[in-house]
N, C-alpha and C positions, 0 to 999 in steps of 0.2 A: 499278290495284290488283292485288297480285300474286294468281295463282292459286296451288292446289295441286295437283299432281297426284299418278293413282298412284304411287309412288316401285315402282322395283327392289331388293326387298330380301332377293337371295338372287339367285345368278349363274345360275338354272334357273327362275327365275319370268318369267313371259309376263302373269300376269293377278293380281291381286289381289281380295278380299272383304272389303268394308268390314265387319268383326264390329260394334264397337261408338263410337261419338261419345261422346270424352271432353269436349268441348267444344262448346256449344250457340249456334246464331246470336243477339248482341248479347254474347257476350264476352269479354274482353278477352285477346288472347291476346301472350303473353314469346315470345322467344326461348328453347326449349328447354322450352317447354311440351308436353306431352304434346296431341297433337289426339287421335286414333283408335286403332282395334286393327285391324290389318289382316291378315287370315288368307291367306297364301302356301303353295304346296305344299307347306312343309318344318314351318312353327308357323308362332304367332301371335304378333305383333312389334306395339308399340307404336308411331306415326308420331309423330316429334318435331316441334315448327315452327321453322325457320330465319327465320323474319316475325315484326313485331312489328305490331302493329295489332288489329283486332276482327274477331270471327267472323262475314262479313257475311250469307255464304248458302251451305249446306248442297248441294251439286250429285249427291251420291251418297246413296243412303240407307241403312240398315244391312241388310246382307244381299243385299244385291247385288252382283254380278262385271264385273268390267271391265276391262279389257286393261293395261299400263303407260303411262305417259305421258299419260291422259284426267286432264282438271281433274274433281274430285271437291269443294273448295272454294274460297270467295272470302275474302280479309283484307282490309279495306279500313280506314278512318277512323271507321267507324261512325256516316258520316252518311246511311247507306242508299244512297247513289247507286254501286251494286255497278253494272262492267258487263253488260251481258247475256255469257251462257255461251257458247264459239263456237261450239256447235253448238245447236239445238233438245235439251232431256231432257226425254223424257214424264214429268207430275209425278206421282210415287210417296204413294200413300194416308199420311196421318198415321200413324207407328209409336206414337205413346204413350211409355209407358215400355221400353227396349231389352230385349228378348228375349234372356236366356242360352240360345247351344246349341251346341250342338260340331258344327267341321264337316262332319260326318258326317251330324247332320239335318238341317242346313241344305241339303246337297245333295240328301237325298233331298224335303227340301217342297218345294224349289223343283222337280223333278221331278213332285210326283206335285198341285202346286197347291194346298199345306195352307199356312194362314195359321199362323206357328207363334204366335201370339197367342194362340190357341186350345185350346194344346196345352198338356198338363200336366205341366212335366217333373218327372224323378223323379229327374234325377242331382241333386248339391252344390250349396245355394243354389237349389234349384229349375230351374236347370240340363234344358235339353230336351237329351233324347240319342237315340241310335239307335231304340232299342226304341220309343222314346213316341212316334216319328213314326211308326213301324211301328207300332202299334197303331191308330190312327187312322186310315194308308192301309187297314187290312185292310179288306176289303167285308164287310158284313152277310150274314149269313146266307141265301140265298132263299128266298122263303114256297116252300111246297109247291105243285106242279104238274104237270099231268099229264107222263108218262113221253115227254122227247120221242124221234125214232129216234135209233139209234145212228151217231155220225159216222163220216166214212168215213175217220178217220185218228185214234189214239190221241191225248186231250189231252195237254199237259206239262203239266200238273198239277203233278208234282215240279219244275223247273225255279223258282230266284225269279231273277229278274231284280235285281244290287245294282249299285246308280249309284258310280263311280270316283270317290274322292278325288280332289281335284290332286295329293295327294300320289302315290299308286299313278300316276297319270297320268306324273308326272315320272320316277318309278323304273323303270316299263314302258319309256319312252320312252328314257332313259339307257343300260338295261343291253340294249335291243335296236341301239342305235349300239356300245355298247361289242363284242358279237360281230359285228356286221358289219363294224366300223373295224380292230377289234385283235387279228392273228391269236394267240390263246389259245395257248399250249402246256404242259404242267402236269408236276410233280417232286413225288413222296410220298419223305418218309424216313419211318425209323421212332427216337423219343426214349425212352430209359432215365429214366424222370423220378421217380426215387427217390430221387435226392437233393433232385431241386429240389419235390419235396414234404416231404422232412426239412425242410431249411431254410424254406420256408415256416409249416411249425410250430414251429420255434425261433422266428422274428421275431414271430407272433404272438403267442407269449407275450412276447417282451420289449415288445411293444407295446401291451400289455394297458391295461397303466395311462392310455393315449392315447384308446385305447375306437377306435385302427384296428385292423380285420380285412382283413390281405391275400387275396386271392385268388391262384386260378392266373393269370389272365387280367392281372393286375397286372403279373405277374412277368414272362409272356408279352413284354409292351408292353416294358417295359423290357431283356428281351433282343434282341427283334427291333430296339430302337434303338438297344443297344450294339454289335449286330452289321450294322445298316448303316450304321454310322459306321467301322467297316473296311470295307467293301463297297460303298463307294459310286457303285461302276457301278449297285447294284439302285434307289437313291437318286433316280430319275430320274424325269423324264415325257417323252411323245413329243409333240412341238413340231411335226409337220410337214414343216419343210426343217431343224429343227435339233433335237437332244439336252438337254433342259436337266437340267443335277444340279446338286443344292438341297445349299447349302452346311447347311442346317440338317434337322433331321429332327423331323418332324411326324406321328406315328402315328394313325391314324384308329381307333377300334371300332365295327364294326356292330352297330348296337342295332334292334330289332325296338320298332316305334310301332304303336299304332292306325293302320291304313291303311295299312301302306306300311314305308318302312327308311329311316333315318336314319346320319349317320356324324360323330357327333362324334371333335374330333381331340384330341391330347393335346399342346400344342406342347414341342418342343425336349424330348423326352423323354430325348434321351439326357443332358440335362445334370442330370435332376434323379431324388430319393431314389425308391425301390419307393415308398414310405410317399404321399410328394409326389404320385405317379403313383395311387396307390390313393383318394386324400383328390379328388384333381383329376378323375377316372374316376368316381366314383360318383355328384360332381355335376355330371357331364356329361349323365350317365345320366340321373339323375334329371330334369333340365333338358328332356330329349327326351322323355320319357316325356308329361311336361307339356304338349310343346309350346311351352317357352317359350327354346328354343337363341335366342343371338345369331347370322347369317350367319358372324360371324369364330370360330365357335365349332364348325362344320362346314364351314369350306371352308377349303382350303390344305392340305392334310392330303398326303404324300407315301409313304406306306404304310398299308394297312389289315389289320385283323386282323377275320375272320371266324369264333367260337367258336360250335360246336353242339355239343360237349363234354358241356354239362350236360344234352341234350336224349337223351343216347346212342345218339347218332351215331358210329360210328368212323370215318367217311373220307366227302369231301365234294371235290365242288372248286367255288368260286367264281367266279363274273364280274370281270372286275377295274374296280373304282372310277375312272372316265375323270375326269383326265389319269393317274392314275399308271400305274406300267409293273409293280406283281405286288401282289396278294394272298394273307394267307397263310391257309387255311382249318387251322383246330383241331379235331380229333376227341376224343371221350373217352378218360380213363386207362382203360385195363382190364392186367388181373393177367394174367398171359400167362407157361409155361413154358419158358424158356431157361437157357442153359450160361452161368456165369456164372463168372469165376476158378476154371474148369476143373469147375465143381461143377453141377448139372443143382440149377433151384430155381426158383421163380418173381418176378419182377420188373415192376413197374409203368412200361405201354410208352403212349406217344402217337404220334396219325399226324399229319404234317404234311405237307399238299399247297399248294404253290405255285404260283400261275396269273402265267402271265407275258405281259406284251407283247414276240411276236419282233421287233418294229419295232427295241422300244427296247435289250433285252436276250437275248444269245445263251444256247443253253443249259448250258456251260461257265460260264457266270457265274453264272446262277442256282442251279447245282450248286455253286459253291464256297461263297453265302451260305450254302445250306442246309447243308452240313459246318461252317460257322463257327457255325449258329446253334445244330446237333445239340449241338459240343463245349462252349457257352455254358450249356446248359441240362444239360447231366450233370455239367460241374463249376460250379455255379449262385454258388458265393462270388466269380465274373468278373462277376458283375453286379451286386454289391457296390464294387467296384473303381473 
């Protein structure tokens, strides 16, 4: 009778969390039925079954972590005669009805030994969240007592101690190989972005009636992919013993998640409208924010853009996204005095810094994108084109 195991569903996961059993032993399970919700560093993905048979025995239980490749369930015929598991699992207390929580509290009960059964939560749908496991771990007050001496080293009192996401786990872990593996070297220009703010408020009115709002960041994406489709020495990632550059161009956005940072991509961006990229971006976004990305929906990605813009930041540099070979970090528009067609007046300027892998890219080449990218975005109708 075939097993299930953890599957790998995401090219940075090591271990998996069975969240929730959509499917209960005695039954019947299709091919392409939905079994589980299995929470990985990145979101929380649905486990489909490639088996057809019944749900014979439950080997994992909801809320528990276990590595890839462990049997978690049995399909069999449903005449009960399941094999035994190949290893001994210590049998896990009856859960009842499954426990909404995000894993955020799930990692701190399992930490701190709170049955979340217990716990009252207070996000969506009753939903256990951060704060209500924290409320529960806090200690009680101490009855009153005599004054005992004073220790001989100040408490940390202020210090809390917060348990690591997988998620922050993977991203610590990522972006501390990415500076030890790839030696960084970084390029700021400075962008005129007064027109490609004009224009961006031209389109939004003519897009009105569609009910899309472009952004900058929209606009961004689709110039950085019109301009490494001339540039496609920057197109690259470092292989090791070889160079590879990707006939296609896949733009990443880093988006800020509970826990951690995520990097949905935008595929083949240079082939398609601002509008396309704006409609296809937000429910990228949206998707991560959730937690519900698909794998092929944040990996493959061959450039990433980095925006703290809105956060008013002016200048920033970034780690770069392993395998590719540059990131482009985005500062804020500010109004800034300069000469301008001979005339002294003020114009709206952006910073752009570029982190690059010297492995893969010299810095002659990454100076030429950034000129292609500067001229791309002060005459912005080439992204049109």
């Amino acid at each position: 009778m075939p097993e299930i195991t953890m599957p790998r569903l995401s090219d940075t996961m090591e271990e998996g969390t069975l969240a929730a059993w959509l499917k209960q032993p005695g039954e019947q399970v299709h091919r392409g039925d939905l079994l589980a919700e299995i929470e990985t560093d990145k979101a929380t993905m649905e486990l489909e079954s490639f088996e057809e048979g019944v749900l014979e025995r439950i080997l994992v239980q909801e809320g528990e972590t276990v590595p890839i490749g462990q049997p978690i369930a049995v399909i069999g015929s449903g005449d009960g005669a399941a094999p035994p598991p190949p290893a001994p699992v210590p049998p896990a207390p009856p859960t009842g009805t499954p426990v909404k929580a995000s894993p955020m509290a799930r990692a701190i009960a399992r930490d701190q030994g709170i049955d979340l059964s217990t716990v009252t939560g207070s996000g969506p749908g009753g939903r256990v969240v951060k704060a209500d496991v924290e409320a529960v771990a806090a200690p009680a007050a101490p009855a009153p007592a005599a004054p005992a001496p004073a220790p001989a080293k100040p408490a940390a009192a202020d210090v809390e101690e917060v348990p690591l996401s997988g998620m922050r786990k993977t991203v610590a872990r990522r972006l501390v190989e990415s500076m030890q593996s790839a030696p960084h070297f970084y390029l700021t220009i400075q962008v005129d972005v007064d027109a490609l703010l004009e224009l961006r408020a031209e389109l939004n009115r003519r897009l009105a009636d569609e009910g899309t709002k472009l952004s900058v960041n929209d606009l961004l994406v689709k110039a950085c992919a019109v301009t490494l489709r001339a540039h496609p020495d920057i197109n690259v990632s470092w292989g090791g013993d070889k160079l590879l550059r990707h006939r296609r161009v896949h733009v990443g956005i880093a988006v800020a998640v509970e826990g951690g940072l995520i990097v949905p991509v935008v595929r083949d961006a240079d082939q398609k409208s601002v509008s396309q990229i704006s409609r296809e971006a937000k429910a990228l976004i949206e998707r991560a924010r959730a937690g519900k990305l698909r794998p092929d929906e944040f990996t493959g990605g061959t450039f990433t853009i980095s925006n703290l813009g809105m956060f008013g930041i002016d200048q920033f540099t970034a780690v770069i996204n392993p395998p590719e070979a540059a990131i482009l970090a985005v500062g804020a528009t500010t109004s800034e005095p300069v000469v301008h067609d001979g005339r002294l007046g003020t114009r709206q300027r952006m910073k752009l810094t570029m982190s690059i892998d010297h492995r893969a890219v010299d810095g002659a080449t990454g100076a030429q994108f950034l000129a292609g990218l500067k001229a791309v975005l002060e005459e912005p109708l080439r992204i049109l084109a």
